[in-house]
Every structure is written in structure tokens, then in C-alpha cells.
C-alpha positions, 0 to 999 in steps of 0.5 A: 246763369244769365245774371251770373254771366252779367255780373262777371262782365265777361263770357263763361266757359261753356260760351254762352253768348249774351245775344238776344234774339228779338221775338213777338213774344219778348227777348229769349237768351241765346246759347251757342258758340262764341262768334256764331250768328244766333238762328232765328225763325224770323225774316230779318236777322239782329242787323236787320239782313234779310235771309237768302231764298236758295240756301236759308242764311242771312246775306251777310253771310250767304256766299251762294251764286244764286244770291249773288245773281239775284242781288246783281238783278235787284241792284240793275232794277233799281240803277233802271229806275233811279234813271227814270226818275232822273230822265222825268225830272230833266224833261223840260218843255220844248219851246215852239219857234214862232211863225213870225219874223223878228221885227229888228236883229236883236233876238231870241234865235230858239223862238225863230226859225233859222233864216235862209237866204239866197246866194248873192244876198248871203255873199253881200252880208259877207262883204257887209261884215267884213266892211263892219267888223274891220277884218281882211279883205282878202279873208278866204269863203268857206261852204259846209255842205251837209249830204244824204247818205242813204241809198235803198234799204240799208245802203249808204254812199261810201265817203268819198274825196273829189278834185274839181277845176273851179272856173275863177281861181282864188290862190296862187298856190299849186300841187306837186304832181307825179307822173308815172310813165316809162315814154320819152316822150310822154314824160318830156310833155309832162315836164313841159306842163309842170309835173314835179316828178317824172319817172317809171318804176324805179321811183316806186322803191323811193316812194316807199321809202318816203324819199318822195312826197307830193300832192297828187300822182298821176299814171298812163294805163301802160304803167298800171300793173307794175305800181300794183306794190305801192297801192296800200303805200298810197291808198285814195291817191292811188291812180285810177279813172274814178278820180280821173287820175288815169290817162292818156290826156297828160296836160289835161291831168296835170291841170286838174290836180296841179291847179283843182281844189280837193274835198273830202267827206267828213264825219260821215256825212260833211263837207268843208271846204274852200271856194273862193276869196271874198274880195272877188266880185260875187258873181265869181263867188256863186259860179265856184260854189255851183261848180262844187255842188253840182261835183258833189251831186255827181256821187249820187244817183238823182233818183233817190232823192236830193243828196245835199240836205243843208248848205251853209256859207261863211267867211273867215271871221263870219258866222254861217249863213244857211242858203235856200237850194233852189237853183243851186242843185242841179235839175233832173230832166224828166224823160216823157215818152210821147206815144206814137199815133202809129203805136196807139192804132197797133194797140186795139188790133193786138187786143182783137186778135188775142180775144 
């Protein structure tokens, strides 16, 4: 039947499938239906497939769930491995900064660790840059400043926005200052120490509307309860003593923020900002930037540790220069206790009469 089935070169009636299955012992005619699969007691099907474990067919045609998890394990064990692989090929050797330094200032930065420097002298090497590299005089100083956020166990300090008084102003420019009281005369020695908006409560449906739009608001205690509607308006410049935005000393808020510089922390963990303008003499240079460091020191309790890690200078058209810390943290004064004589002379006789 089988060399009659060649020699027709088509299938016969009774659907024999020219199909052979491949055995130890030699190749076997296989009988069945056309379209079927032929049945094999051997692991691997004619495709080279093999059989499924839960339900006996071959992948090709198995449909069960079991194998279809059990293909979805196989492919992540191996997607694991080729990442290993990969994770192996591409370690490459760290190189070890050398101990010296570089003799001239042409080199490799990765063999040498960052230089740091003092603050007068990394100000002079601004002043040097601009004189080199014909830029403007008057180009604007800049200081990264990167914190220690964590606090005791899991805790970190919130990120948090400042408005500090530099001692040597840089710029010209001021903020537009809203005043919230319901007092005549509070609201005549606001107008009189610059404020752009005075008013009580109805200026509130105008903030709300966008119709104002300032830098900084500012509000005496009296007024508080009645401004509760535009605290999600106004969110962080919200009045309040934290950011010393609430007050009875008007003149002495107006000042901070009409003429005080703001920062805010970044990134989680990053301050940038402006201190001062390059062609000021150095002096005034260092005195604003202590004066921010030891601002942003003021939201971390001295107790866990230093809360600025990193301190980085530059100028507008400069690279960053890292400066040394010491100095330029504020100092923990250490309480001793000093003992009383008398306390020491107490001690023995207490320890007599309770034996």
C-alpha cells in the first residue's frame, strides 16, 4: 500500500499519511487521519518539540496553563542568566586615584582625587578665570550645596524653602510684598516701607482669581483665621512664623522678603543658588555665603551630625570648585558640666546612709 501511495503521488482514501516517525530501530509508516500529528513514545516530536509534562502532547500543541506557566519560568530563568552574563562581561576594572598630586594642570581627573580649596582662594581662581577667559565682570557667583537628609532611623528632614537677609546685597532688584491686615494704621507703615498690595479680606477673592500676583505675602496674627480659604491657593508662601512670614514687626518683614534672597531644596537633597556677584571684593563674597550656610544649618538639629556634606563654587561661565568645610559650618558649643565641690562631698555620704 505504502509504494502504491508513492506512486500515485497523492493521499488515498483511507488517509494514510506518508509521515514517518523516526525510531532506534528504523523509520515505521504511520496511519491516521490527514492533519494529525503522528503519536510517538519518544521525548521529542518530528519538529523536534518536546512533550509537555502535565498533559502528554507536544508544546506545539499543548494549550494547558500548566505548561504555559511553566514555559514563562523557563524564559525568566533564562532572560536571569543572559543578564548575568552580560553584568560579568561589562565589569570593568576601577581605577585607584593616586596618592599624589598632579605636578602641572594638564591631567587625567579619574587617577587624582578632586582638589578642594579654601573659600578666599577658590574666589581668587574665579576672579583669575574671568581676567583669562574675557568674560563679564559682573557675572553672577553661584554655590551647590549638597545636605544630609537623614535623621534617626528611617527619618529624613523634610525639603524646605528659606528666605535669608544677605549682609552685602548683589542686585537691585526687589520682591513684590502683600500685606494682609484689617488696621489703618498697620496698613499706612506697610505702604510706607514698600509693600506692593495692602488690604484685609477682600483681596482674598482676587487672589483666587489670579487678579494678584506677587513674590512673598505677608499677614499680622489678627487676620489669620480669615485667610484659612486661600491656604491651598498659596500653599509654601502661605503666612506663617516658620518662615517668619507672620508678625506684628511689619517694617522687619517687609525688608526680609522685599529684599532677602530664597532657596529651596532640590532633588531631595540640593541646594543652588546665588550669593553674590563676582566683581565684589572677596570679603563680601565669603560673608554671603557663611551667612546662607549657616541659614541652611538651622533645619537640622547639630546633634545628628553635619547636614552640609559637599560644597561646590563657581561662576557663570566657570567650572565648580569644591571647598574645604572647616570654618565655614557653624561650631557645636559643647556644654561641660563642671561638678560642684559641694555635690562631690554629698556623694560618699548619700552612698553611707543607703548601705
Amino acid at each position: 500500500m505504502e509504494e502504491d501511495c508513492k506512486g500515485r503521488g497523492s493521499l488515498p482514501d483511507h488517509g494514510c499519511v506518508l509521515n514517518r516517525v523516526t525510531h532506534s530501530g528504523g523509520s515505521l509508516p504511520y496511519r491516521g487521519t490527514p492533519g494529525e500529528m503522528p503519536r510517538s513514545n519518544s521525548a521529542h516530536g518530528p519538529y523536534g518539540d518536546k512533550r509537555c509534562r502535565s498533559c502528554g502532547k507536544f508544546e506545539s500543541s499543548c494549550t494547558t496553563s500548566k505548561h504555559a506557566a511553566s514555559l514563562l519560568v523557563s524564559a525568566k530563568k533564562g532572560s536571569q542568566k543572559t543578564k548575568q552574563g552580560e553584568t560579568k562581561k561589562k565589569q570593568v576594572t576601577r581605577r585607584r586615584p593616586l596618592m599624589s598630586k598632579p605636578v602641572d594642570d594638564v591631567y587625567l581627573t579619574w587617577c587624582y582625587e578632586r582638589p578642594s580649596y579654601d573659600v578666599e582662594e577658590a574666589v581668587g581662581m574665579l576672579k583669575k578665570f574671568q581676567e583669562l577667559d574675557f568674560t563679564h565682570p559682573k557675572q553672577y557667583v553661584y554655590i551647590n550645596v549638597f545636605l544630609d537628609m537623614a535623621l534617626q532611623k528611617k527619618k529624613k528632614v523634610d525639603p524646605f524653602a528659606s528666605t535669608v537677609l544677605l549682609p552685602y546685597r548683589f542686585t537691585d532688584e526687589t520682591n513684590k510684598v502683600l500685606v494682609f491686615t484689617e488696621n489703618e494704621q498697620e496698613a499706612e507703615i506697610a505702604r510706607e516701607n514698600g509693600a506692593a498690595v495692602v488690604g484685609g479680606v477682600e483681596l482674598i477673592k482676587w487672589i483666587l482669581e489670579d487678579e494678584i500676583q506677587v513674590d512673598f505675602y505677608v499677614a499680622v496674627p489678627a487676620i489669620m483665621p480669615k485667610l484659612i480659604p486661600l491656604r491651598n491657593k498659596l500653599r509654601r508662601k502661605y503666612p506663617s512664623t516658620k518662615r517668619n512670614s507672620m508678625g506684628h514687626d511689619i517694617p522687619k518683614m517687609l525688608q526680609l522678603f522685599r529684599e532677602g534672597l530664597e532657596y529651596t531644596v532640590e532633588d531631595e537633597r540640593v541646594i543652588k543658588t546665588r550669593i553674590a556677584r563676582l566683581d565684589m571684593p572677596t570679603e563680601q563674597i565669603v560673608a554671603n555665603l557663611k551667612t546662607v550656610i549657616h541659614d541652611i544649618c538651622t533645619f537640622k538639629p547639630s546633634t545628628y551630625g553635619p547636614f552640609v556634606q559637599k560644597l561646590v563654587i563657581r561662576s557663570s561661565t566657570s567650572e565648580g570648585l569644591l571647598l574645604n568645610l572647616d570654618g565655614l559650618l557653624p561650631q557645636v558649643e559643647k556644654v561641660e558640666e563642671e561638678e560642684n565641690p559641694e555635690d562631690d562631698e554629698e556623694k560618699p555620704i548619700q552612698e553611707s546612709v543607703s548601705t
